[in-house]
GUTORTOR-322707 format. One line per 5 residues: number of its first residue (from 1); for each residue x, y, z of C-alpha. Coordinates in Angstrom, 3 decimals, decimal comma. Example, Ala and Ser with C-alpha at 12.3 -4.5 7.8 and 13.67 -1.06 7.14 Angstrom:
# residues 2
1> 12,300 -4,500 7,800; 13,670 -1,060 7,140 $
END
This chain:
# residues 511
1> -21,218 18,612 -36,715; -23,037 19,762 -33,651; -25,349 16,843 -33,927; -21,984 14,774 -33,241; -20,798 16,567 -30,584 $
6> -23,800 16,219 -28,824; -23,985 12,435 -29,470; -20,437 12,237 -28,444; -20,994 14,127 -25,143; -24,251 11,699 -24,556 $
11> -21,991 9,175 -25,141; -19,038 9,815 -22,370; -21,508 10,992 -20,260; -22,841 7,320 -20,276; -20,087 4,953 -20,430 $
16> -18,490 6,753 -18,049; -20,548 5,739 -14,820; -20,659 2,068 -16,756; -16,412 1,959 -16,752; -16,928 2,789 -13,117 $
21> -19,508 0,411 -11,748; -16,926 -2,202 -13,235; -14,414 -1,518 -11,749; -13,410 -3,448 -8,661; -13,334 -2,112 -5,273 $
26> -11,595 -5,420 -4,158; -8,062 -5,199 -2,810; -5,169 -7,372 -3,882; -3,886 -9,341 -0,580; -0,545 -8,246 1,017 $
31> -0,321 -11,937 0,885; -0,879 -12,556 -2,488; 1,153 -14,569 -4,965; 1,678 -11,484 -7,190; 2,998 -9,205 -4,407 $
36> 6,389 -10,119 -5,182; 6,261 -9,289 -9,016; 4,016 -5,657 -8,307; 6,557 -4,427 -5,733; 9,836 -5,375 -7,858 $
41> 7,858 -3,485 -11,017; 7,381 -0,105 -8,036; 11,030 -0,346 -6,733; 12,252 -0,250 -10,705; 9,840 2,095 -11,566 $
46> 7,638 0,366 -13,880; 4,431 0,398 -12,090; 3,461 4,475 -11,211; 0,709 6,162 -9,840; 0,355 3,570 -6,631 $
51> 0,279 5,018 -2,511; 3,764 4,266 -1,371; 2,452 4,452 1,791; -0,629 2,101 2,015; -0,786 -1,618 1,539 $
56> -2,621 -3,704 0,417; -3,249 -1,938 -2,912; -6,842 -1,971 -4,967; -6,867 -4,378 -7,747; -8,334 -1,551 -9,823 $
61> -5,389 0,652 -9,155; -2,398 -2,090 -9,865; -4,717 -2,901 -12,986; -4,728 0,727 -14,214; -0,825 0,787 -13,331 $
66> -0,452 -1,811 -15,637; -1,922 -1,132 -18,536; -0,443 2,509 -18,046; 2,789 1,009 -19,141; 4,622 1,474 -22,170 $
71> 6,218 -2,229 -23,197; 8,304 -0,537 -25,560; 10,632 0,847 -22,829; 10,922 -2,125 -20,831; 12,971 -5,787 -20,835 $
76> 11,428 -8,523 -22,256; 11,191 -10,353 -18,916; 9,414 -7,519 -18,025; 6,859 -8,010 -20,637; 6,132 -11,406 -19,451 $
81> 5,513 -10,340 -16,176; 3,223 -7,699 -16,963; 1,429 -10,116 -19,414; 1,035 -12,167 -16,541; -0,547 -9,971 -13,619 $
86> -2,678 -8,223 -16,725; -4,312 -11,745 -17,092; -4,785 -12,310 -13,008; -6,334 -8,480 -12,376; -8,747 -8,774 -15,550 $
91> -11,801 -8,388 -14,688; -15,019 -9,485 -16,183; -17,450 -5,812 -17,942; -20,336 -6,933 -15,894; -22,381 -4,304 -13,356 $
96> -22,914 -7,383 -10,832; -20,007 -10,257 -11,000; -18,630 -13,285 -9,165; -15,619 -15,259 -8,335; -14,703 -18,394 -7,104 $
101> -11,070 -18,774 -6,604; -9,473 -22,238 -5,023; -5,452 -22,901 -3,746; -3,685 -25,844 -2,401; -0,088 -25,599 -1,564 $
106> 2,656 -27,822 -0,115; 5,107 -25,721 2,171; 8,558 -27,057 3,121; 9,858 -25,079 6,195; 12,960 -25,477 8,794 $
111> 10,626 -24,103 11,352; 6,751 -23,197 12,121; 7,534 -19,868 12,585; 5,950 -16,881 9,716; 9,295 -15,033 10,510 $
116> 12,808 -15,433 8,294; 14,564 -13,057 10,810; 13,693 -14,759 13,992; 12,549 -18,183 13,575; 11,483 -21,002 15,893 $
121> 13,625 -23,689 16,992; 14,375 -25,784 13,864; 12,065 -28,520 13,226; 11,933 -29,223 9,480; 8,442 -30,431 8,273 $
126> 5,809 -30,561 5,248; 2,834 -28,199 5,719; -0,444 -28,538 3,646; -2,405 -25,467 3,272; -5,541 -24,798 0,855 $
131> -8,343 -22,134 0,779; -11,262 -20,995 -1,032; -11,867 -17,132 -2,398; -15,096 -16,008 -2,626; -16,125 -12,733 -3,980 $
136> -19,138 -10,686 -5,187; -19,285 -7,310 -6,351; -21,970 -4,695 -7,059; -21,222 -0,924 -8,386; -19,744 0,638 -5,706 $
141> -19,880 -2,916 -3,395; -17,291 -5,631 -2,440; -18,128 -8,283 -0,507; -15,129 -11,112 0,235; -14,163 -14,052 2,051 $
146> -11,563 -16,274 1,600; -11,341 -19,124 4,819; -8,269 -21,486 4,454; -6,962 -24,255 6,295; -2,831 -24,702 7,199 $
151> -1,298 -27,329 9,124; 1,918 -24,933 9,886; -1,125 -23,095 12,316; -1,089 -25,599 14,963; 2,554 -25,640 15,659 $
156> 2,956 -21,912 15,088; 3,190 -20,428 18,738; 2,055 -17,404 17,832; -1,505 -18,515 16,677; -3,973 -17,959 18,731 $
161> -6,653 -20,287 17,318; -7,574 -23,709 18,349; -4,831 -26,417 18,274; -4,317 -30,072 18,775; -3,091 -33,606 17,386 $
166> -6,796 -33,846 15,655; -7,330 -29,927 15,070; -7,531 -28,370 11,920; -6,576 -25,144 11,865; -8,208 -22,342 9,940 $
171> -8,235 -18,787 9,488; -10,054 -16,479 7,588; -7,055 -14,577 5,674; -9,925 -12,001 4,254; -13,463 -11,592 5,168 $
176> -14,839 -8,046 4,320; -17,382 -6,277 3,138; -17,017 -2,657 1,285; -18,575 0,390 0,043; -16,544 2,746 -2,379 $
181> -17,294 5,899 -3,306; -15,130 9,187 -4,868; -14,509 10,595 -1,287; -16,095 8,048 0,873; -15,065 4,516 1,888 $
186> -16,560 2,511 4,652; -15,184 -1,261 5,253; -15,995 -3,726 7,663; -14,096 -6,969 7,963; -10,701 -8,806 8,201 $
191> -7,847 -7,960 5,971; -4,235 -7,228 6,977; -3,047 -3,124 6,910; 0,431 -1,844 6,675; 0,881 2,128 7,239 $
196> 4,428 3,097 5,988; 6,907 2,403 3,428; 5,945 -1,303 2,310; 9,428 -2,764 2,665; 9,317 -3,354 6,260 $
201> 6,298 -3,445 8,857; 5,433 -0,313 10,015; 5,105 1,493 13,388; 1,895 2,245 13,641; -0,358 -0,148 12,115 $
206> 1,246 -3,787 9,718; 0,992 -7,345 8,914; 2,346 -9,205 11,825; -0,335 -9,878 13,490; -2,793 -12,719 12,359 $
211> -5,987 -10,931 10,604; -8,389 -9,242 12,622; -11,664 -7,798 12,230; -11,997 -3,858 12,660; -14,140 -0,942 11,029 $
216> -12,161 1,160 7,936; -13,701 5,274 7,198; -11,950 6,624 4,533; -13,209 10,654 3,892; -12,216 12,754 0,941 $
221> -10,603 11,541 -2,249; -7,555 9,362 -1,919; -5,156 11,789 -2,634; -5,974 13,879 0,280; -7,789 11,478 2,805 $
226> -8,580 10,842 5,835; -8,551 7,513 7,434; -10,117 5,632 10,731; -9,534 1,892 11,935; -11,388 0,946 14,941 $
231> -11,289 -2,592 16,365; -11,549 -4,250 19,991; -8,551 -6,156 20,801; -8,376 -9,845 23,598; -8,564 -9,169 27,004 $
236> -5,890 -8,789 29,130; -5,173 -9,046 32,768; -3,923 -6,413 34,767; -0,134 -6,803 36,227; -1,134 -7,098 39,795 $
241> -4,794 -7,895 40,387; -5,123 -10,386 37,388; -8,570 -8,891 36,788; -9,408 -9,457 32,981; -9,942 -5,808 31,306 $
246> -11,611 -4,946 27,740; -9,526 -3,061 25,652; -10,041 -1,251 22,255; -7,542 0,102 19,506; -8,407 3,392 16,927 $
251> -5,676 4,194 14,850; -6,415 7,565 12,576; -3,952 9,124 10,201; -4,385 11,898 7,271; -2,966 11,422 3,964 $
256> -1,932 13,926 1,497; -0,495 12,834 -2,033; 0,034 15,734 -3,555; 2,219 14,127 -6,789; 3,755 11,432 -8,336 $
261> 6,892 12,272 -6,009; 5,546 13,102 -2,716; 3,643 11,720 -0,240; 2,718 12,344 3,149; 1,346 11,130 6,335 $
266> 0,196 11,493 9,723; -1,121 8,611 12,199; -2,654 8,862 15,797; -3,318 5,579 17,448; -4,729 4,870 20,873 $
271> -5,204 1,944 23,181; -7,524 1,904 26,047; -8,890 -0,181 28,802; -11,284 -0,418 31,197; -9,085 -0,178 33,773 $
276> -11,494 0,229 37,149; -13,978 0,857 34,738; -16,121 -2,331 34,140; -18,513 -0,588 31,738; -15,964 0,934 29,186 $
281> -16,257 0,580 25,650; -16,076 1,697 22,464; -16,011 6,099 23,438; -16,506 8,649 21,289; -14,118 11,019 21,624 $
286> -11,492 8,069 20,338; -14,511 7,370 16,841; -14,529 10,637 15,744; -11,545 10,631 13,316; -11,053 14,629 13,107 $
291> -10,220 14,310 17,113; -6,876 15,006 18,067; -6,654 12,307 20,911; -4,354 12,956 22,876; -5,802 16,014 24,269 $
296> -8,879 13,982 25,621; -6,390 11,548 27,020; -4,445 14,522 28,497; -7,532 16,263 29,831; -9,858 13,897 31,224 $
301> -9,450 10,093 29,956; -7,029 8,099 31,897; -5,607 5,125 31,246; -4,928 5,205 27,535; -1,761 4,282 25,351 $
306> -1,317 7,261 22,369; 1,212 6,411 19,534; 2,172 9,285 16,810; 3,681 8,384 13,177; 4,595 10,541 10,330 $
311> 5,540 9,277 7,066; 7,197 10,984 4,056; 7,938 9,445 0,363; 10,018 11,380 -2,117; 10,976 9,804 -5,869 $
316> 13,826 11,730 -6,867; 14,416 12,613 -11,182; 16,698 9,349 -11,128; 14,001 6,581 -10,443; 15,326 6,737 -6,415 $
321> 12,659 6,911 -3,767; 13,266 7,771 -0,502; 10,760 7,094 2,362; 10,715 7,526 5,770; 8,169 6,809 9,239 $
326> 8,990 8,080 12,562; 7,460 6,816 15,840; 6,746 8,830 19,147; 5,092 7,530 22,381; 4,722 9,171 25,804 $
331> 6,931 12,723 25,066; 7,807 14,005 28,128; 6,408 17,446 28,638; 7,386 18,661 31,992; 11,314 20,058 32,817 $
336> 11,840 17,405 35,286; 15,790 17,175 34,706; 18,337 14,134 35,260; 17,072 10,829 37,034; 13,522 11,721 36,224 $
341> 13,834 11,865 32,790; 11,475 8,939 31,325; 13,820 7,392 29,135; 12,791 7,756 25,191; 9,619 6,385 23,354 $
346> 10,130 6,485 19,675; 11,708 4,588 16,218; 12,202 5,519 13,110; 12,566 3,676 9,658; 14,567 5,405 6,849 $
351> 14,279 3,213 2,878; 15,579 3,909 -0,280; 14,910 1,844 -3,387; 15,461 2,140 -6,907; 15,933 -0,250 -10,267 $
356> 17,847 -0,607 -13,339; 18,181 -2,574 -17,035; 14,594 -1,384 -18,414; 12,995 -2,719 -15,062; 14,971 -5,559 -15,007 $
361> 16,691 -5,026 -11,628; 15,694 -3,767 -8,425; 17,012 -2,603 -5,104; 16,373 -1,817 -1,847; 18,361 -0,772 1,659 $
366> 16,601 0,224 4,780; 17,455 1,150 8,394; 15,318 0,354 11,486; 15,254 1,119 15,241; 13,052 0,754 18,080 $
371> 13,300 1,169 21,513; 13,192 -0,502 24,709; 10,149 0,993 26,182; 7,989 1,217 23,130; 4,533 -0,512 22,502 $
376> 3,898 -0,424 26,277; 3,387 1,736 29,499; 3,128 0,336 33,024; -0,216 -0,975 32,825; -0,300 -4,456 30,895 $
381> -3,549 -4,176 29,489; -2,234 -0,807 27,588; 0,673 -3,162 25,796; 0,143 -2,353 21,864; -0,533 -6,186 21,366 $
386> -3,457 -8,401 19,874; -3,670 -12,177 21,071; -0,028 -11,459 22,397; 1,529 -10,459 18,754; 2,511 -6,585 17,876 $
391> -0,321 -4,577 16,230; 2,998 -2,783 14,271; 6,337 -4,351 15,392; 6,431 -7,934 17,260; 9,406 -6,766 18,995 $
396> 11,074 -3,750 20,781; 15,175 -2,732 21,952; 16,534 -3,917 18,112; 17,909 -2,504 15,221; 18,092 -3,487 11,779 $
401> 20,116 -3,249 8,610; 18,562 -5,005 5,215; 19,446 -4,443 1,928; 18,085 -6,277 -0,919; 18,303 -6,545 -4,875 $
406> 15,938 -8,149 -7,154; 16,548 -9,111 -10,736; 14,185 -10,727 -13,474; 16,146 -13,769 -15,412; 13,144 -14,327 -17,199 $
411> 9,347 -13,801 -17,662; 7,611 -14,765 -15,004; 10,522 -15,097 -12,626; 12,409 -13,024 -9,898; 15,417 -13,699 -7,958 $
416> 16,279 -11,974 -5,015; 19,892 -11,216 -2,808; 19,611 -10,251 0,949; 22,030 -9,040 3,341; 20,583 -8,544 7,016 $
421> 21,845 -7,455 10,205; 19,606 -7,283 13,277; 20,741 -6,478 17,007; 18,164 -7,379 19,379; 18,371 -6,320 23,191 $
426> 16,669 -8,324 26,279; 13,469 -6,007 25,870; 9,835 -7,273 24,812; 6,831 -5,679 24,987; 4,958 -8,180 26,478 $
431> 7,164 -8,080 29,489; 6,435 -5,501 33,278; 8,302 -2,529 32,889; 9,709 -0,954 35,710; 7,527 1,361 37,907 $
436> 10,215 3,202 39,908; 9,251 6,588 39,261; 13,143 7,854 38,724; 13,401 5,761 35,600; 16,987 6,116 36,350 $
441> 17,768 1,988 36,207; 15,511 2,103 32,692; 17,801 1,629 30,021; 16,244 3,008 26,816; 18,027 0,889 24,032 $
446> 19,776 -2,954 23,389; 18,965 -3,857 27,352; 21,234 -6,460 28,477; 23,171 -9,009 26,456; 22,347 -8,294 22,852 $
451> 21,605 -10,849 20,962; 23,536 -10,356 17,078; 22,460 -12,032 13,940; 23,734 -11,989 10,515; 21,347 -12,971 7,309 $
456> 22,574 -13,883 4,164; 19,356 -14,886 1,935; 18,130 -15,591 -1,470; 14,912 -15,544 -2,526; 13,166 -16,791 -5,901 $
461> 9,711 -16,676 -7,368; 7,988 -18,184 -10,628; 4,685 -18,732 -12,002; 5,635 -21,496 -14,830; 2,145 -21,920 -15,988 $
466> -0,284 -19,533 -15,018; -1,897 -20,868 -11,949; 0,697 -22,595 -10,846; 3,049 -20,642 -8,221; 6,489 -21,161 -6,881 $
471> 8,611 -19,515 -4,530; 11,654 -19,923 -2,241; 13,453 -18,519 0,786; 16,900 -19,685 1,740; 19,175 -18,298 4,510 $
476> 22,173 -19,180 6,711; 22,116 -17,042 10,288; 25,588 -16,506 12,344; 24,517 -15,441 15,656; 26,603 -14,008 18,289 $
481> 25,503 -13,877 21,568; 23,003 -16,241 20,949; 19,849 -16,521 22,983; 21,075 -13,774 24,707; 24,558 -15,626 25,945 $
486> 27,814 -13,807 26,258; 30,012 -15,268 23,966; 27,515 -17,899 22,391; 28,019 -18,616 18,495; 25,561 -20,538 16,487 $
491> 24,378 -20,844 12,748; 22,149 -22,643 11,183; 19,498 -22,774 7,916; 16,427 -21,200 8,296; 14,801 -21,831 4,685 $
496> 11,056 -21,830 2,830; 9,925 -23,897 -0,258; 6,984 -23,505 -1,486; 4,881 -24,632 -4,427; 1,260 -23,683 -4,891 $
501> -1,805 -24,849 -7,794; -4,846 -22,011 -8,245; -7,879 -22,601 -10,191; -10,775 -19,715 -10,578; -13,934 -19,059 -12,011 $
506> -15,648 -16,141 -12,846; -18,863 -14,895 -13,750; -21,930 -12,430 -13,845; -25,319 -12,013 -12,612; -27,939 -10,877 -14,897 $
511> -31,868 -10,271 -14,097 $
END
């Protein structure tokens, strides 16, 4: 019997570093096809044990969510569905393994625009997109690429790449490469971050702008981390000189997990120039991630733009989550009272989701504001931008109202209902705010004539066969006050189609 024991302890003691050299420290794409299907399983309460707070998500960890479930306790749609990522995030027992994954896709759009809520002027047309995944991973290592191509790129005026009648345009939606340890991460490379709750972009750090490159720490375990992104964003010129200046983004936040129910957060960020300083760059005080930055920026470092976030995620016994982020910029410390008074810096996002019929159904409402003044001070090169597109929102002065439900008719398939409503004022964050030091003409929310629009959506997505991926996006805007009119009414279609063939092949290195 001891004999046994022993073996048995020998045993654990070596499969267990085996399991977890293959395991994949790959992530699964914010933009992948199977986004759709992992975040309806979270809302319903399927899928447990993910950050509510981070995207994108490991593979490992969705895979491990997955196979956690009990299929018993769920609809049979449900089944299919789970049938269906299980097959995608398999991955191949091998200490050193490869993958070659290939996509081509015809889009349908009414406009060139990557935005539902405010699209480009209508211009109906057939993109052709296609890319190529690469990956390789070691124990502990994940290297990745994946390049594409997409004709929607060169009509899309917020791309920032090269255009023309003969261009084709690429991007590289992924490029990274990745160490992963228990409480130590570093990455280097391009793939798209969203800090908050994942239903809509968040404040701090999210997916609107196109991919960038930037530097990833991650210390301590994931449950109670802490995090660093540096990266150094285009040059911009100043408002009045037109002199080009360098600037540089570090974004830091700590997480704390502490349950399945709760989850917390708190995010720093910081943009800086070199604003009369030709020889700035990259400085420590905004690389060490246990800094608290604004006191450097307070003390002795001018010229910088500091952003604050906290974030909160609470499940409730019923299956209900409820999430929040809230947003500060610039608080005004001093008792200067009455004309002086800098109007306010800050948003807030409040979610709550939740799902039904054996994870079947699932819901969502949320409630978003920002401000006028937000993502930008006086100085233009300290506008929270990259290539002219929000690092966190695109846009400033709106609110919005979404909610959403999601049902699953049958394996493999979602449908989706949407009701928005988004007020947008006259602000933008790429435009000169006012430097009269009274602040007292400064509105601080829905500037001017604001701009009304009502969304009624549906969206639907199905994998027939696997490999094969369809999805749609349908909605008819009312606008009032259109394009920032008094009085003006419009409507019209603003709609998606897409249908998409992936082929992959895997394998292992041996020596």
């Amino acid at each position: 019997m001891r004999h046994r024991l022993l073996a048995a302890l020998l045993l654990v003691g070596v499969a267990a570093p085996l399991a977890a050299q293959t395991e994949s420290n790959a992530y699964l794409p914010v933009a992948s096809w199977t986004t759709p299907y992992v975040e309806h399983l979270i809302r319903a309460g399927v899928l447990n044990g993910l950050d509510p707070l981070t995207r994108p998500l490991r593979r490992a960890d969705v895979a491990r969510a997955v196979a956690a479930v009990d299929t018993d306790a769920v609809a049979e749609s449900v089944r299919g569905t789970l049938r269906l990522l299980a097959r995608e995030l398999d991955e191949r027992a091998d200490t050193v393994r490869w993958k070659l994954e290939a996509n081509v896709a015809a889009l349908g759009a009414s406009d060139a625009s990557r935005w539902t809520f405010r699209p480009a002027g209508q211009a109906p047309r057939l993109f052709i997109e296609g890319g190529l995944e690469a990956s390789l991973e070691f124990p502990h290592v994940a290297m990745v690429t994946h390049p594409f191509f997409d004709t929607r790129l060169i009509r899309d005026p917020q791309f920032a790449g090269k255009k023309g009648p003969t261009a084709i345009a690429g991007e590289n939606a992924g490029a990274y490469v990745m160490g992963s340890w228990k409480y130590f991460d570093v990455f280097f490379g391009i793939e798209p971050r969203n800090w908050g709750p994942p239903e809509v972009e968040g404040l701090i750090l999210s997916t609107s702008p196109y991919p960038y490159d930037h530097l990833l720490l991650r210390l301590g375990p994931r449950r109670f981390r802490l995090e660093m992104l540096a990266t150094q964003l285009d040059n911009l010129p100043a408002w009045d000189s037109g002199d080009l200046r360098k600037r540089f983004l570090s974004a830091h936040r700590l997480v704390v997990i502490p349950s399945e129910r709760l989850a917390i957060s708190l995010s720093e960020s910081a943009v800086y120039a070199n604003a009369g300083e030709p020889d700035r760059f990259f400085e420590p005080w905004f690389l060490n991630p246990v800094n608290l930055w604004v006191l450097p920026n307070f003390n002795h470092v001018p010229a910088v733009n500091t952003l604050w976030a906290g974030d909160a995620s609470y499940r409730l016994r019923g299956g209900v989550r409820l999430a929040t982020q809230i947003y500060l910029d610039d608080i005004q410390v001093n008792n200067i009272r009455g004309s002086m008074n800098k109007p306010a810096e800050w948003g807030y996002t409040f979610v709550a989701t939740g799902g039904g019929l054996r994870g079947g159904l699932s819901w969502s409402a949320l409630y978003t504001k920002v401000d006028n003044l937000d993502y930008r001070t006086t100085a233009n090169e300290e506008q929270y931008t990259l290539y002219g597109v929000g690092l966190a929102r695109d846009h400033d002065d709106y609110d919005q109202w979404t909610a959403r439900a999601t049902v699953a008719p049958a394996p493999r398939a979602l449908l989706t209902g949407e009701f928005t409503l988004l007020r947008q004022g006259e602000g933008d964050i790429r435009k000169r705010i006012p430097v009269d030091p009274t602040w007292a003409a400064v509105q601080g929310f829905l500037t001017g004539v604001v701009e009304r629009t009502f969304r009624l959506a549906a969206q639907a997505s199905w994998t027939p066969l696997d490999g094969v991926n369809l999805s749609a996006d349908i909605g008819r805007h009312f606008l009032h006050n259109a394009g920032h009119l008094s009085g003006a009414r419009s409507g019209r279609w603003v709609w998606r189609v897409r249908a998409e063939i992936r082929r992959r092949l895997t394998g292992a290195l041996r020596w």
